[in-house]
N, C-alpha and C positions, 0 to 999 in steps of 0.2 A: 803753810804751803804758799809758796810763791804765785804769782798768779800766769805767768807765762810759764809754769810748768804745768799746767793745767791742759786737759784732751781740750775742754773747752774754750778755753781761750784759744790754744791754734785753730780750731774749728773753725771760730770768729775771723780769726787772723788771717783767714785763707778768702774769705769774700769780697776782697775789692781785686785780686788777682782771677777769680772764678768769674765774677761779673764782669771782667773784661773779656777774655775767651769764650763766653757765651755770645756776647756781642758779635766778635769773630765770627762764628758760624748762626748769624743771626737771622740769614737768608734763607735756612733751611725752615723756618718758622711760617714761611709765604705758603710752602706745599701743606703743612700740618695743621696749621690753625684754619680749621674747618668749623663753620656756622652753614646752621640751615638754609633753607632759600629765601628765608622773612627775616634772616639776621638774626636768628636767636641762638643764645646758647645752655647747657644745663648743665648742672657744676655739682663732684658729689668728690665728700673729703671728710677727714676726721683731722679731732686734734689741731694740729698747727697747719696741717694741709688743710682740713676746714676753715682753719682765719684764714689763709691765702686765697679761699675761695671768694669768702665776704668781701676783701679788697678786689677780687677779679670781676663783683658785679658791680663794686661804682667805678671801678674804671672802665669797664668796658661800654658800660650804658652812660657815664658821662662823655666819654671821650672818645667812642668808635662806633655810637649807634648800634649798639645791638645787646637786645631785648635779653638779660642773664638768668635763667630760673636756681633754685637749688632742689636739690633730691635728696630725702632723707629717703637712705637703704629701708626702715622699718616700713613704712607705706607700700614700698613696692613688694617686698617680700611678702607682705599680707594681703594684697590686692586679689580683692576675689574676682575680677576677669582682666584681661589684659589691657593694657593703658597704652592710647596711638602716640608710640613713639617713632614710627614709620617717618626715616627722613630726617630725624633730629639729630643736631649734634652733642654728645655726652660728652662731657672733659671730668676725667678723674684723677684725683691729683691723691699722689700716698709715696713719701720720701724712697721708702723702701720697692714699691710696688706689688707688697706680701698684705698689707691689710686685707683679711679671708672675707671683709663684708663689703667692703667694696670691690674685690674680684668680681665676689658673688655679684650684686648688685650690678657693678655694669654687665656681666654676663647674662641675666635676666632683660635689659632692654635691647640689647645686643638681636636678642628672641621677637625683641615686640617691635625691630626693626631701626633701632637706630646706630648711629655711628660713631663710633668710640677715639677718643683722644687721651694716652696717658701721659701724666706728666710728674714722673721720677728721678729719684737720683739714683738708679742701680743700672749703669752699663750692662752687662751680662744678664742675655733674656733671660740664658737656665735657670737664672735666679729672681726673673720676674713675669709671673705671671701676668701680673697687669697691662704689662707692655706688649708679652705678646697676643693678648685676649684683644685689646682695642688694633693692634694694626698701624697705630699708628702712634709713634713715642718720641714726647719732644725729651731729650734728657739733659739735667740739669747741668750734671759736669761727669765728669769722669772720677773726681775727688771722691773716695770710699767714707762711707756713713760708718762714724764713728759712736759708740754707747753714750752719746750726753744726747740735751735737751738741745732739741730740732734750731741750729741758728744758722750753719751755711744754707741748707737745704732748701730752709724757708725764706731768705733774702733773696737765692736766688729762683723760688716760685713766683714772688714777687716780679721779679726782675722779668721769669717769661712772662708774665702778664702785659707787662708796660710793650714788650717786644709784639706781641699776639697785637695788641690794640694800633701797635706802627704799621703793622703787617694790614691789618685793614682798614685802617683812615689815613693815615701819613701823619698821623696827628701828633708829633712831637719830632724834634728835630737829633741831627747825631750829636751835639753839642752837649743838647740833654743829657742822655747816656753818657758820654764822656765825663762830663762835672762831676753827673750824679756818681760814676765810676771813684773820681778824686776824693770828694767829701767822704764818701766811703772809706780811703785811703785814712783820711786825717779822723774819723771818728772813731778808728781801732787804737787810735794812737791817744785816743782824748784820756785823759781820767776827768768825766764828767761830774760837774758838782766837787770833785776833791771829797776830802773825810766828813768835810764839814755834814753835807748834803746826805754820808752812810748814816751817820752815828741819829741822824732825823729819821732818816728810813726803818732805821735798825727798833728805835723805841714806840714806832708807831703800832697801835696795837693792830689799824685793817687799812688797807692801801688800795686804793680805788685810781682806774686808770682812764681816762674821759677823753674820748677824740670823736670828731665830724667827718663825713665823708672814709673818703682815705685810712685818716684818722681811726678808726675808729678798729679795724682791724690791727692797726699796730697798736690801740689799748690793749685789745685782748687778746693778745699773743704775748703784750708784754706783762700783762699779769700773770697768765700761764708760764710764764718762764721764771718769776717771781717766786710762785707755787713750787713750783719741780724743780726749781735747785736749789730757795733758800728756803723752802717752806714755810713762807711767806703767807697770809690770810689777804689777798689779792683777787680783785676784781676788777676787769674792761668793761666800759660802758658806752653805748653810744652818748651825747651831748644830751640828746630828747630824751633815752631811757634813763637816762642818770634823774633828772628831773622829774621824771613820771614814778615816785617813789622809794628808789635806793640812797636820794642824799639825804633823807630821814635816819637813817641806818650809822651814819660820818658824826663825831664827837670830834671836842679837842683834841682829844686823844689820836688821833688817826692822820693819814696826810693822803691827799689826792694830785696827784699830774694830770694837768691841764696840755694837752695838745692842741697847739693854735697852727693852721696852716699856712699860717702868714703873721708877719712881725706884728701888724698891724690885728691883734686880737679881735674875732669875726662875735657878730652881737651872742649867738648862741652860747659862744664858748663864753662871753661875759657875764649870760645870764649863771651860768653854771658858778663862776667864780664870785658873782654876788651872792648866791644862795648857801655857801662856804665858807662868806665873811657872816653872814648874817647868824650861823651856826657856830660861829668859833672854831672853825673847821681849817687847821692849814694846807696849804694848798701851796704845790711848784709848778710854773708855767714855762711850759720847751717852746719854746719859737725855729722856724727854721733855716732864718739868718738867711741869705742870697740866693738859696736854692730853690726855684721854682715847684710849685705843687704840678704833679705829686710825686717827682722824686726825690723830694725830703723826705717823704718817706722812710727811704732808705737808711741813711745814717742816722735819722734818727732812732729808728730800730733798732740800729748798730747799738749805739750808746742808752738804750733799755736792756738791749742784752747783758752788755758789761755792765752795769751796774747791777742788776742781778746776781751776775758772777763774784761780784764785790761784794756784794752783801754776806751772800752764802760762805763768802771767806771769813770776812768781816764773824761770823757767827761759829766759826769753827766747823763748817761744816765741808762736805766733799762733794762738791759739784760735780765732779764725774760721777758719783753715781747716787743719783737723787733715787730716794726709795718711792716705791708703787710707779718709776717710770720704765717701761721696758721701751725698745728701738720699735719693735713691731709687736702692736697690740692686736691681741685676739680677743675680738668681741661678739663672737658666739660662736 
């Protein structure tokens, strides 16, 4: 199978075009991106909309001052008296906007008086609940959710986040957006690593993916995409929980990506990559070349994705339709 005849690779192919027309109507994001009165927000997601969440609390607590909680649905649904959510703002993020637990879930604080924010890629409310339960729906594109594993949907959740955090600090400039828009351009186009970098991936027997800050949610999204399309034995780690136990687990055998968020490798992520030489443990480190933190981010995502998709080719397998993933999961 070719790889541009793949749903997944157009998916891909369509995110440095989607992320610029989001841009466009970026100004709608001033009315919707609503925080409480003490600047807090509360973030409730599954799957690849829950890593986009973990990225939306350090960026927004590093770079727009304001306080990000998470909400796990099971807690509230079992809450034996009501929890004051009087005044708070909920942001729930679900590609589809059909996730039945987090409907549920924000519908229940909705009850205990807070204020709902969805953030989907399903235009048409008949077909989302989510959006029209919170009132208020930043959406991601207009681009129709295709059956593979979450990759436009999810760069550009990312994407409203960095917008969300411009919207209440000013705290990045349009130049940013721009570049990061460009890089994006040239990273669908990369064949990162080349064969050499598959045929390493391909024999490794568990593939661990280690990033800081930022970082750290593009590990684990990009191991989970590792999982679900090449079926892949892949895990994302923060920098400190990697350390606190799981690079005991890493052999020869095995290969770890190192996410540094600058060229210039930060002491954490070194520790991480001494602890991997001292194991015989090989290890590849992505640097993010010119582009400022944290919109390297972006393309580097890019090019987790694609490789992914290369591998699961690479292996004979059908990326469009990776087993045990469905578009919209029912989780009870």
């Amino acid at each position: 199978m070719n790889i541009k005849d793949t749903l997944t690779y157009k998916d891909i192919a369509e995110i440095p075009a989607l992320l610029a027309r989001f841009s466009s109507r970026a100004g709608e994001i001033k009315k919707l991106a609503i925080r409480s009165s003490d600047k807090t927000v509360y973030l409730v997601g599954r799957g690849s909309s829950g890593t986009a969440t973990l990225f939306a609390k350090y960026i927004w607590e590093t770079y727009a001052g304001t306080v990000t909680n998470f909400i796990h649905p099971h807690s509230i649904f079992e809450a034996r008296r009501p929890l004051h959510f009087a005044g708070q703002a909920v942001w729930a993020f679900s590609q589809s906007g059909r996730s039945q637990d987090i409907v549920a879930c924000l519908e229940k604080l909705l009850k205990w008086g807070a204020k709902g924010v969805a953030v989907t890629n399903e235009p048409d409310l008949k077909r989302n609940p989510l959006a029209r339960l919170a009132g208020r729906h930043i959406l991601l594109s207009y681009s129709k959710e295709v059956p593979v594993a979450a990759t436009k949907s999810f760069e550009l959740q990312l994407w409203a986040v960095l917008w969300a955090a411009q919207a209440w600090s000013g705290c990045f400039g349009d130049r940013d957006f721009k570049d990061a828009v460009d890089a994006a351009a040239r990273a669908v186009k990369e064949n990162y690593g080349g064969d050499k970098l598959i045929a390493q991936i391909k024999k490794a027997h568990m593939l661990g993916f280690v990033g800081r800050g930022p970082y750290n949610a593009v590990a684990e999204d990009s191991a989970l995409k590792f999982r679900e399309m090449a079926k892949a034995h892949a895990l994302g780690y923060s920098a400190a929980e990697f350390l606190h136990g799981p690079v005991g687990a890493y052999t020869s055998k095995d290969l770890v990506f190192l996410f540094s968020p600058s060229d210039r490798t930060p002491e954490d992520i070194m520790k991480v990559k001494r602890a991997l030489k001292e194991r015989g443990t090989p290890y590849h480190v992505i640097k993010p070349g010119s582009l400022k933190m944290p919109f390297s981010c972006i393309p580097t995502d890019i090019r987790m994705k694609k490789l992914a998709l290369r591998l699961s080719l690479a292996k004979g397998l059908n990326p469009d339709n990776p087993k045990g993933l469905n578009k919209v999961t029912q989780t009870f």
